[in-house]
matplotlib code that plots the C-alpha trace (Angstrom):
import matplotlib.pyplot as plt

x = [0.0, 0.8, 0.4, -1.8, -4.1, -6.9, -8.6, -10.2, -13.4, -13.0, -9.2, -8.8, -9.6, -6.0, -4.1, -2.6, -3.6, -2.0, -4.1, -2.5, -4.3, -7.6, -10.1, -11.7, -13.8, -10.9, -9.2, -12.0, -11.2, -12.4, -14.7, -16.1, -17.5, -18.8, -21.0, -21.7, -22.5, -24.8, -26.8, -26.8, -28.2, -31.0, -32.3, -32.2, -33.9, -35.8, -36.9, -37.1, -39.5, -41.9, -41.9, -45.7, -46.2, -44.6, -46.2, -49.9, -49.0, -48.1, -46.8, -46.9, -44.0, -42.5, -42.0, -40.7, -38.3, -36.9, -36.5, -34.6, -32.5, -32.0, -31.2, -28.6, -26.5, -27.6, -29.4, -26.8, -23.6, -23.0, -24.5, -22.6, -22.1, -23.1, -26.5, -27.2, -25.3, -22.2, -20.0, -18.4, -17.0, -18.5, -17.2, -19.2, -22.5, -21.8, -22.0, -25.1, -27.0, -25.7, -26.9, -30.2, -31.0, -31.1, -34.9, -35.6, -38.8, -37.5, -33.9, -36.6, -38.0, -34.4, -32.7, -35.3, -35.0, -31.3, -30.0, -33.0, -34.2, -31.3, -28.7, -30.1, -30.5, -27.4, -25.4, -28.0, -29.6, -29.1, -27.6, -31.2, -32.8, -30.1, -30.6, -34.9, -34.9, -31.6, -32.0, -35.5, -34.7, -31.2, -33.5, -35.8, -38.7, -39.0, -39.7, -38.7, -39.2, -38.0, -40.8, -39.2, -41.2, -44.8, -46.2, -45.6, -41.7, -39.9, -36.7, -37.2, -37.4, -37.0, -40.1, -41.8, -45.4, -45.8, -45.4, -44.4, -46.1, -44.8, -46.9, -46.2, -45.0, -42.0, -44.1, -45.2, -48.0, -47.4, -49.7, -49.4, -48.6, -45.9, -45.3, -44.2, -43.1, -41.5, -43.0, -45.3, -48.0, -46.5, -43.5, -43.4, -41.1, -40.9, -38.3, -40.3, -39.5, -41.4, -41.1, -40.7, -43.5, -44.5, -48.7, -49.9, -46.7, -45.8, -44.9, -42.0, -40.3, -40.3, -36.5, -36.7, -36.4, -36.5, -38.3, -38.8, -42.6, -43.8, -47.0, -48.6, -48.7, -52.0, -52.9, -50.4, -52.2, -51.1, -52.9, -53.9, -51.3, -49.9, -50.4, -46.8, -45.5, -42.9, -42.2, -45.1, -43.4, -43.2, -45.2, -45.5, -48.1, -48.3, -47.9, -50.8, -50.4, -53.2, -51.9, -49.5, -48.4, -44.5, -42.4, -39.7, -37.2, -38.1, -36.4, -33.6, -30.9, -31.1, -34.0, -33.4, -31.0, -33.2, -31.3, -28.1, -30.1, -31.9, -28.7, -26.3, -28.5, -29.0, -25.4, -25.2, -29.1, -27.1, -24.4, -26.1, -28.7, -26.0, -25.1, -28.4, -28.1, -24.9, -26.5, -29.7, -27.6, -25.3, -28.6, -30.0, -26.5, -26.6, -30.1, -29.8, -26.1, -28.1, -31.2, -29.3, -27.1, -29.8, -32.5, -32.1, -32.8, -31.9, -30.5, -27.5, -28.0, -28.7, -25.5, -23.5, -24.9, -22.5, -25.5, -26.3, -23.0, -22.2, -25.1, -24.2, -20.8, -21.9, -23.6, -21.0, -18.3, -21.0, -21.7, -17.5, -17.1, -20.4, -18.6, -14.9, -16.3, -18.3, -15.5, -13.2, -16.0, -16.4, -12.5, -12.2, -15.0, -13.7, -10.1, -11.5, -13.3, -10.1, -11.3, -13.7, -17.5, -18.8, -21.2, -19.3, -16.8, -19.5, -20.8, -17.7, -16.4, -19.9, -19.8, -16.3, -17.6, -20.4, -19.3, -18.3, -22.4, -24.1, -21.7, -22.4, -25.8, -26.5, -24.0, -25.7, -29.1, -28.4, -26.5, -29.5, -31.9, -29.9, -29.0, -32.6, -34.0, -31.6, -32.5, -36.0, -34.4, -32.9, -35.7, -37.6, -41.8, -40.5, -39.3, -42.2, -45.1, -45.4, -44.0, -40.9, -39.1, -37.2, -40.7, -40.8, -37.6, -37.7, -40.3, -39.1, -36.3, -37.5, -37.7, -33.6, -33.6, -36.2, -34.7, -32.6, -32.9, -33.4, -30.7, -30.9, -30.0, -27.5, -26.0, -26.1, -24.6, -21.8, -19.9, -21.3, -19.6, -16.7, -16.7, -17.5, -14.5, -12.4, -13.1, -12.9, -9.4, -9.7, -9.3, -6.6, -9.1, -8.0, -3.9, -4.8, -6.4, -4.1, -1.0, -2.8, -2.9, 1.0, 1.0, -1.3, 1.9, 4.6, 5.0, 4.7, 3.4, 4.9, 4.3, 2.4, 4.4, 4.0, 1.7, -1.8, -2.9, -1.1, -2.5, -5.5, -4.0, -2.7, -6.2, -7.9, -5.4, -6.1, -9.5, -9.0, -7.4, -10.8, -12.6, -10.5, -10.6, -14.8, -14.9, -12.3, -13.9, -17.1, -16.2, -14.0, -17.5, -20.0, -18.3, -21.2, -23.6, -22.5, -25.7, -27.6, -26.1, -28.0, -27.3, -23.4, -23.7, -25.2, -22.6, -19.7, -20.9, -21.2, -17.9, -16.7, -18.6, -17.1, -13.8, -14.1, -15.3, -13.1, -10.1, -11.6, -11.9, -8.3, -7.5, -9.5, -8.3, -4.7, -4.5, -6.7, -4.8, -5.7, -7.3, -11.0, -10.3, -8.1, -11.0, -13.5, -11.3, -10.2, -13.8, -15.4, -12.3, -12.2, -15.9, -15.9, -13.6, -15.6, -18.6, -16.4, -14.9, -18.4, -19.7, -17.0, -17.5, -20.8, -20.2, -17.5, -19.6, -22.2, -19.7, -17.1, -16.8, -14.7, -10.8, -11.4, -13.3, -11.4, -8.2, -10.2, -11.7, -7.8, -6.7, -9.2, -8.4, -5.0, -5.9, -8.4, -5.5, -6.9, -5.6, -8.6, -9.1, -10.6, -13.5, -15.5, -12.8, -13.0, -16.7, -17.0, -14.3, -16.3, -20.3, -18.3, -17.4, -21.0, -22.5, -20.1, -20.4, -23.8, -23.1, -22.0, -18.0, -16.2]
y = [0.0, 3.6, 6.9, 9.6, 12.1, 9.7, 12.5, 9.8, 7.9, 4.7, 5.4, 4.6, 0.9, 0.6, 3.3, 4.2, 7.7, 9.9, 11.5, 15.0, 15.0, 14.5, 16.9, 16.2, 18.0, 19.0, 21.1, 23.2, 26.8, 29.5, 30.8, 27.3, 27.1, 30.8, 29.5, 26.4, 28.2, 30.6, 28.2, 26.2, 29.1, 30.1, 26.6, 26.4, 29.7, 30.1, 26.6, 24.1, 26.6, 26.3, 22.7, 22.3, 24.7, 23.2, 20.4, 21.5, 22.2, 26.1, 26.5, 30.4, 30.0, 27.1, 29.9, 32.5, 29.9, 29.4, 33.5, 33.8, 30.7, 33.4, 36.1, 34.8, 33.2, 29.4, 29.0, 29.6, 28.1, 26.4, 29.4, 31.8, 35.4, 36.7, 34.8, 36.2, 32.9, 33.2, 30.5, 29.1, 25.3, 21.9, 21.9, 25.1, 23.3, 20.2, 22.4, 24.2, 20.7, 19.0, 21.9, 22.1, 18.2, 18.9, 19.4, 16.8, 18.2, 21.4, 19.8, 18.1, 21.1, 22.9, 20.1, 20.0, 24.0, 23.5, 19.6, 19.3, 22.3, 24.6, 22.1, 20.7, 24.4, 25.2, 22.2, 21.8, 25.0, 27.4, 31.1, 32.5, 30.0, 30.3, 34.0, 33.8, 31.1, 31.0, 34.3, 33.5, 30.1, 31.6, 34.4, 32.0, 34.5, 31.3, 27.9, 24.7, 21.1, 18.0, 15.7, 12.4, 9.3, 8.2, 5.4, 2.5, 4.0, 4.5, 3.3, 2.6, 5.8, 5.8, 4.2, 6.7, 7.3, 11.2, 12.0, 15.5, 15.9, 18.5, 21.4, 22.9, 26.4, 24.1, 24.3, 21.0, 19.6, 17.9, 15.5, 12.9, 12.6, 12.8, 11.1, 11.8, 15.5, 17.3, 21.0, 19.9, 21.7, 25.3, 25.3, 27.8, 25.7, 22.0, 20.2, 17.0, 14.7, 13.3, 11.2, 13.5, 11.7, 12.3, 12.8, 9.7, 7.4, 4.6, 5.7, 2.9, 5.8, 8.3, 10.7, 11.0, 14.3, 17.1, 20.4, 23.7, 23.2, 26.7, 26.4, 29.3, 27.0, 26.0, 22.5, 22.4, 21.7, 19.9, 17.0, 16.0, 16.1, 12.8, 11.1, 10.5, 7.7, 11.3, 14.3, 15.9, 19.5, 19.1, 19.1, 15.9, 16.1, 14.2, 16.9, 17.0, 17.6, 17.8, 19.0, 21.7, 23.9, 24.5, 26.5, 25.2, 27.1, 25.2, 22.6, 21.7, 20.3, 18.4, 16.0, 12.7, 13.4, 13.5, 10.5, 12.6, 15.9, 13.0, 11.2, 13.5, 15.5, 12.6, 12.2, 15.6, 14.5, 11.5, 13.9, 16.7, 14.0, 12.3, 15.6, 16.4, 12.5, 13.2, 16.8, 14.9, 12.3, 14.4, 16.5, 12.6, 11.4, 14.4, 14.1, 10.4, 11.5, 14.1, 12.0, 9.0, 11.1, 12.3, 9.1, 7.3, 3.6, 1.6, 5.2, 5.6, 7.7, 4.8, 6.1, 4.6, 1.0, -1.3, -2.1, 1.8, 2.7, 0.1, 1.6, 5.2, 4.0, 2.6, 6.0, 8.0, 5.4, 5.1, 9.3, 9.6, 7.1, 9.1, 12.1, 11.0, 10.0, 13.5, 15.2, 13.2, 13.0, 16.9, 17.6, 14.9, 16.8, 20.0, 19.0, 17.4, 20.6, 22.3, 25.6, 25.7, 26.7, 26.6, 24.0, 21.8, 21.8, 20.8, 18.5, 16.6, 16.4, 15.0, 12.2, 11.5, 10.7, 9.3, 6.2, 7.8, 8.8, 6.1, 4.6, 7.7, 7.5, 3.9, 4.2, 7.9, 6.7, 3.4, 5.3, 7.6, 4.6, 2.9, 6.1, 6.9, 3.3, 2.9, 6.7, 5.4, 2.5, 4.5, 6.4, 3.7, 4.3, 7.9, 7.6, 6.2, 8.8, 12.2, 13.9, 13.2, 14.1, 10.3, 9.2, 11.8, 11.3, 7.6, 8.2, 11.2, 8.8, 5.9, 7.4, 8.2, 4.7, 5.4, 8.6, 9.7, 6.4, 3.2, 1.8, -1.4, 0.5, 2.1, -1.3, -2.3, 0.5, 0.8, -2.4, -2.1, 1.5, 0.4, -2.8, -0.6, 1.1, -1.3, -2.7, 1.0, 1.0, 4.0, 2.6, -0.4, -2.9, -5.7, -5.0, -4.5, -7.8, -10.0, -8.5, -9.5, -13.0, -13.2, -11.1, -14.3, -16.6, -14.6, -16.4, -13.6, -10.1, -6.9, -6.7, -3.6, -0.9, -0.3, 3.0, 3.2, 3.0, 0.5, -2.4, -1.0, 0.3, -2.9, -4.2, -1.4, -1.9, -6.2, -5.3, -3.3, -6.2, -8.1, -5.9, -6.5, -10.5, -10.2, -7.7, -9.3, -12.9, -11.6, -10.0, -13.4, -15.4, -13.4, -10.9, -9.2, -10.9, -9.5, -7.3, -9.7, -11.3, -9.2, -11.0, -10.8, -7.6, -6.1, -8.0, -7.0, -3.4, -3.9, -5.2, -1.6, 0.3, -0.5, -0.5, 3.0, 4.0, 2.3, 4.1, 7.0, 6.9, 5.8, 9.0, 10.8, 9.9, 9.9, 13.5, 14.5, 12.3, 11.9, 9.0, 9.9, 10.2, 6.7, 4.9, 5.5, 4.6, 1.4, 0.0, 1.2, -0.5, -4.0, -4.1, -3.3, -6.2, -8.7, -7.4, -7.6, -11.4, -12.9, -11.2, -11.9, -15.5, -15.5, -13.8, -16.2, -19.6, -18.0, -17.8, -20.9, -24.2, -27.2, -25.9, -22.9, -21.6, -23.4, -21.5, -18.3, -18.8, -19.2, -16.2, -14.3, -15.2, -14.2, -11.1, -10.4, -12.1, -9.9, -8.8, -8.3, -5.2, -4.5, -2.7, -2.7, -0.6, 1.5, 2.5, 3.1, 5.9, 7.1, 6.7, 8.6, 11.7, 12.1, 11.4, 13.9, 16.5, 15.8, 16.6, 15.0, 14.6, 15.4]
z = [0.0, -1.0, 1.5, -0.5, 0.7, -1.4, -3.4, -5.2, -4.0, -2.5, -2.6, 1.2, 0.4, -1.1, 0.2, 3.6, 4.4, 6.4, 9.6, 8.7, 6.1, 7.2, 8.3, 11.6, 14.0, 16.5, 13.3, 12.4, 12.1, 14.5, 11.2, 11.0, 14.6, 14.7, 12.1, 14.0, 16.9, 15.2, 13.7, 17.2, 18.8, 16.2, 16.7, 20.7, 20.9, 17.8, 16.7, 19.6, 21.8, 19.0, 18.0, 19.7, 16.7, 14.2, 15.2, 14.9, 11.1, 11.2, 7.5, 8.2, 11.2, 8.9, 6.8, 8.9, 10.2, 6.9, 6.0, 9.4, 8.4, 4.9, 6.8, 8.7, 6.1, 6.7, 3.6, 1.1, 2.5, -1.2, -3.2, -5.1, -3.4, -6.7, -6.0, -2.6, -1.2, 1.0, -0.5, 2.1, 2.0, 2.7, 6.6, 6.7, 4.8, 7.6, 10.8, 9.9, 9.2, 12.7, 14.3, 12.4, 13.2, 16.6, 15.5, 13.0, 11.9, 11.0, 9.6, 7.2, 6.4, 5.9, 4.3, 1.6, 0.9, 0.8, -0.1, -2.7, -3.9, -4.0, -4.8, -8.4, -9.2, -8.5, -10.2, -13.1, -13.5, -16.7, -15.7, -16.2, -14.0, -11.3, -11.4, -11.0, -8.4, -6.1, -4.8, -3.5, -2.4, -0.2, 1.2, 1.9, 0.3, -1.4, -0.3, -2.4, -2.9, -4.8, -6.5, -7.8, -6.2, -7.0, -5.1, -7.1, -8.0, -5.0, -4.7, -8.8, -9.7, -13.1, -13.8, -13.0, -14.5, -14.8, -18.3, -19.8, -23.6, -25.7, -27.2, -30.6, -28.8, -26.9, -23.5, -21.9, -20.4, -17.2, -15.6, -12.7, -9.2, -7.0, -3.3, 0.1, -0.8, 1.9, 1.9, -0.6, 1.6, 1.0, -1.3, -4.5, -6.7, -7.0, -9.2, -10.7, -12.7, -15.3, -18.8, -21.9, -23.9, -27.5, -27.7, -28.5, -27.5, -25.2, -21.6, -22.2, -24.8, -22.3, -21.5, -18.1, -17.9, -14.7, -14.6, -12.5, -11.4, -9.5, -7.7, -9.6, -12.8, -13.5, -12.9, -9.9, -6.9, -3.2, -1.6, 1.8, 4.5, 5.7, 8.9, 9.3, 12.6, 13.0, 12.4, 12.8, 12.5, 8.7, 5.5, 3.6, 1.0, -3.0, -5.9, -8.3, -11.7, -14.3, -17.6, -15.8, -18.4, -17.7, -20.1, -22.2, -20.3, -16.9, -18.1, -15.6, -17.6, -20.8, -21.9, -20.9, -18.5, -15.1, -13.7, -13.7, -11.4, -9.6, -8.5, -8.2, -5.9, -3.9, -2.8, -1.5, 0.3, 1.7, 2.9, 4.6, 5.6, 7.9, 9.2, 10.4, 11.8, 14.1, 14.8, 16.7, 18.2, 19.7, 21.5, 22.0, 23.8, 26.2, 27.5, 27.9, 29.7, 32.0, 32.6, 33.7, 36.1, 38.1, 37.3, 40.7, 41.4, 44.8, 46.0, 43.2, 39.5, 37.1, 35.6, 38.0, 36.9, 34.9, 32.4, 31.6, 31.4, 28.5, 26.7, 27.1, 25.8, 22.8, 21.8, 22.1, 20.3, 16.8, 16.8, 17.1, 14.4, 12.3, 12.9, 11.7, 8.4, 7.7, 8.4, 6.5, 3.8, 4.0, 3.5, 0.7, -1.3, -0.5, -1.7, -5.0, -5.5, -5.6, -4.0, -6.5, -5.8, -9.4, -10.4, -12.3, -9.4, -7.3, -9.1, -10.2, -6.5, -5.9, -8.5, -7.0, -3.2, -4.1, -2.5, 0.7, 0.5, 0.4, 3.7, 5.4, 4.7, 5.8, 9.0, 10.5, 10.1, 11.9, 14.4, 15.4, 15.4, 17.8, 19.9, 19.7, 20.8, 23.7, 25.0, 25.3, 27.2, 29.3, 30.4, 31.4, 31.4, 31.2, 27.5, 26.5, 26.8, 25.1, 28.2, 27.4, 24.4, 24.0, 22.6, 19.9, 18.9, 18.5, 16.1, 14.1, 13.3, 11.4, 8.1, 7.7, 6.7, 4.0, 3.0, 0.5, -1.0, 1.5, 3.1, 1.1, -2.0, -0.9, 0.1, -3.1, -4.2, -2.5, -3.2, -6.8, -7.2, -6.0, -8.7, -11.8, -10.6, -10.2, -13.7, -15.1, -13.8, -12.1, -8.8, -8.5, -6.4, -8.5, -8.2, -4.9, -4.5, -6.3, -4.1, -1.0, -2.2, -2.8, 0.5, 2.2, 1.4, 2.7, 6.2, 8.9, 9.2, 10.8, 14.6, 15.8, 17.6, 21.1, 20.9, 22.2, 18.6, 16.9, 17.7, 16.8, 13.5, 12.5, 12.7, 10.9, 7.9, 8.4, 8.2, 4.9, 3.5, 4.3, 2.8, -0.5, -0.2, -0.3, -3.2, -5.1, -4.5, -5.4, -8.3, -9.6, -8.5, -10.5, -12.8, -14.3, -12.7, -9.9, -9.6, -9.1, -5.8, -3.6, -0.3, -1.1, -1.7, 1.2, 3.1, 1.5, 1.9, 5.4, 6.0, 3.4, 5.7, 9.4, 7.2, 6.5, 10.1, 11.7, 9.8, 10.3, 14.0, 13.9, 12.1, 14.4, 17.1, 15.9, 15.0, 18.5, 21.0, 24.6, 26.8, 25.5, 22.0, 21.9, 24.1, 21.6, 18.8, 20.0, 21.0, 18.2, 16.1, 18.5, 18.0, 14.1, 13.7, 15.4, 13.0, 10.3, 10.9, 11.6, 8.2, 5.5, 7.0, 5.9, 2.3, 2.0, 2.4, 0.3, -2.5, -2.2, -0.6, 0.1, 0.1, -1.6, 1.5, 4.2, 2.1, 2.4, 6.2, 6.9, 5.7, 7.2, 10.2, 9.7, 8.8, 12.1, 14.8, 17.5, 20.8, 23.2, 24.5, 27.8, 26.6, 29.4, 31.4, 27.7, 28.1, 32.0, 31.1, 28.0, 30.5, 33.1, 31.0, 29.5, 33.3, 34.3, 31.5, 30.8, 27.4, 24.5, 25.5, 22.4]

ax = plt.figure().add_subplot(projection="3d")
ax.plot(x, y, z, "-o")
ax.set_aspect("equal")
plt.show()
């Protein structure tokens, strides 16, 4: 393996990288937490106190949240100053979203105007749409939202059934219905996407194709809100389109190139949705940190108890490993962009990541469900009526899974991304893969050094070399019909995704030093490789048998020799600085 600063997706998988070169948390400038801070503070005073609100469906306050989120500066962190944005980088776009998902209602609400509405426009809009709409959208005069799924084409988008039919003066008629939009009840523009369809043709001919959809069209009209299991404090309504006249210069982008705006936005949805992820956990982890401190049982805090403590651990070691990767995700995009803030910087460095995505996606949602579930556990009766607010976050939740594309696609995606890659040549997964098998018959390999990180090290870059072993046999097993091997796949992405959060928290932790950054490193690490062991096992026997897997079980577990770690001892040190603190410790 080489050392590189990796400015290539999925690079880390066969390169050593070098902590100085990653961006964590710890080595964000003093600009970059003002504007953390300021968005922190506009949501403890100016959102939380009206979540009741929210909650009883006032679109008129929903709105006046959103112009005070213009006015100061949090609505165009990615927009052009020439736009009315303030163009800052994607460090600055991560803070404001982990401070805006300590409401998740709102962060809906905001990551829609922002992640989905502003974003397409801004990578995919012509100069003369950019200049109508972003001004209104980064003020937040004007409220957006993103139409792609219908209810029988969720994750399979592109089949979509609204059709577009041109008219003879190059307008279109657009008619159909759209699912599940967020702001649907009150936005002013909506980006749908429909099939460009001849009058008189088969949907089946269809160029999926986006447009800019203002409400003030005729034949644009909002349904009923939903009923949703959470978050109640924003608009979900379907889009209804009956022969909506749009003009020809609505289109956004080219004909028949919709799946490049709906996918490409998505990555920066998955993103900024795993900010507002770590954002909520962190708020989660110190109210179950305070509540246990003072919850007493058999006269002691519950925090003292051996059986809390392990859970409060466990929190705070999957946000610090959520949080590595953001970071490191935010600097790697930031670094591929060069400096650059145009679209076509943006939208390159966001093709290039958008691996590092679809992991951060899966592994932040995951995290806040489980940070979420065992809050509730930790309250006891208390976290499960409305007094509380553990019940309404459990529930708010649940959807990050379905979001921005289910977590079962993104699965698939990941380790399939990485495999068109590989076979492009523009990573070196197969070199990579056929030097660890001459590697596998060299008789030893180098001891770890003696620092309170190398052991863990050494298994973070055996664990890599795992990760290579499943790809590469996958990709031997099936070669194009790899696609088809669901079951492999979503193993071999889960294996890819502790792989990258565990280096990540290595690198983290690295670079920060100190007892509390190391303990959460080497738990999270100790426990990722026990998760990692047990699954390439099983992706293994899926795919060989006989002395092909008995060769293959072998080297794995040459790879994984490793040394326990007392993490029990670990996590009582990490419980007792968030009973302590009563915040979130890092």
């Amino acid at each position: 393996m080489t050392t590189t600063t990796a400015i290539r997706g999925g690079a880390w998988l066969t390169e050593e990288i070098d902590a100085a070169s990653v961006l964590t948390p710890e080595r964000l400038s003093e600009e970059h937490r003002l504007i953390g801070r300021t968005a922190e503070d506009f949501v403890d005073n100016e959102v939380l106190p009206v979540l009741d609100k929210l909650e009883a469906k006032d679109w008129a306050l929903a709105r006046d949240l959103i112009r005070r989120c213009g006015e100061l500066g949090l609505l165009g962190t990615d927009v052009p100053e020439a736009l009315g944005g303030v163009a800052l980088d994607k460090a600055a776009s991560l803070l404001v979203g982990e401070a805006v998902g300590r409401c998740a209602s709102f962060a809906t609400t905001f990551g829609a105007q922002t992640g989905l509405a502003v974003t397409p426009l801004l990578c995919f809009g012509s100069e003369s749409q950019k200049a109508k709409y972003l001004p209104g959208l980064v003020s937040g005069e004007m409220i957006g939202a993103y139409a792609l799924s219908e209810s029988g084409s969720g994750s399979d988008a592109l089949s979509a059934k609204a059709r577009a039919v041109p008219q003879p003066d190059g307008s279109f008629l657009l008619s159909g219905e759209k699912m599940w939009i967020t702001n649907g009840g009150f936005a002013d523009l909506f980006v749908v996407f429909a099939k460009v369809v001849q009058p008189g043709a088969d949907l089946a001919s269809g160029q999926f194709t986006a447009f800019l959809v203002e409400r003030a069209f005729p034949g644009v009209s909002s349904g009923k809100e939903e009923h949703k299991m959470g978050l109640h404090g924003s608009s979900t309504t379907p889009l209804i389109l009956q022969d909506a006249r749009v003009p020809a210069e609505n289109v956004l982008g080219e004909i028949g190139k919709g799946h490049k705006v709906a996918f490409n936005v998505l990555n920066y949805g998955r993103f900024k949705l795993a900010a507002m992820c770590s954002g909520g956990a962190r708020r989660v982890i110190a109210q179950a940190g305070a509540y246990a401190a003072q919850r007493k049982q058999f006269g002691q805090p519950i925090a003292s108890f051996g059986a809390v403590r392990q859970k409060l651990a466990d929190m705070i070691v999957r946000e610090y490993a959520v949080e590595a990767m953001l970071y490191r995700t935010a600097g790697l995009i930031d670094g591929a962009a060069d400096g650059g803030r145009g679209s076509d910087a943006v939208l390159a460095a966001l093709e290039e990541f958008a691996i590092e995505a679809s992991i951060l996606k899966v592994a932040s949602s995951e995290m806040i469900d489980a940070v979420v579930d065992e809050n509730v556990q930790i309250h006891g009766g208390n976290g499960f009526v409305h007094d509380y607010p553990a019940e309404g976050q459990y529930r708010d939740a649940r959807v990050n899974r379905i979001f921005e594309g289910t977590n079962e696609i993104n699965r698939l995606l990941i380790p399939g991304m990485l495999a068109k890659r590989a076979v492009k040549g523009t990573l070196p997964i197969i070199a990579a893969a056929r030097r660890l098998q001459d590697e596998l018959l060299s008789p030893s390999f180098d001891p770890p050094g003696d620092g309170p990180l190398d052991e863990a090290a050494k298994v973070v870059t055996g664990m890599k070399k795992v990760a290579l072993m499943v790809l590469g046999t996958a990709m031997q097993t099936y070669g194009a019909g790899l696609a088809d091997e669901q079951e492999v796949l979503t193993r071999a992405a889960d294996v890819i995704i502790d792989v990258f959060a565990a280096e990540s928290t290595l690198l983290r932790a690295s670079a920060a030093g100190g007892p509390l950054h190391e303990a959460a490193a080497r738990v999270f690490i100790n426990d990722a490789a026990a998760r990692v062991e047990a699954v390439a096992k099983d992706a293994l026997a899926a795919m060989t048998e006989g002395d092909m897997l008995r060769t293959l079980t072998a080297a794995l577990r040459r790879l994984l020799k490793v040394l326990p770690v007392n993490t029990v001892a670990l996590r009582r040190e990490l419980a007792a600085a968030l009973a302590d603190r009563r915040v979130y410790p890092f």
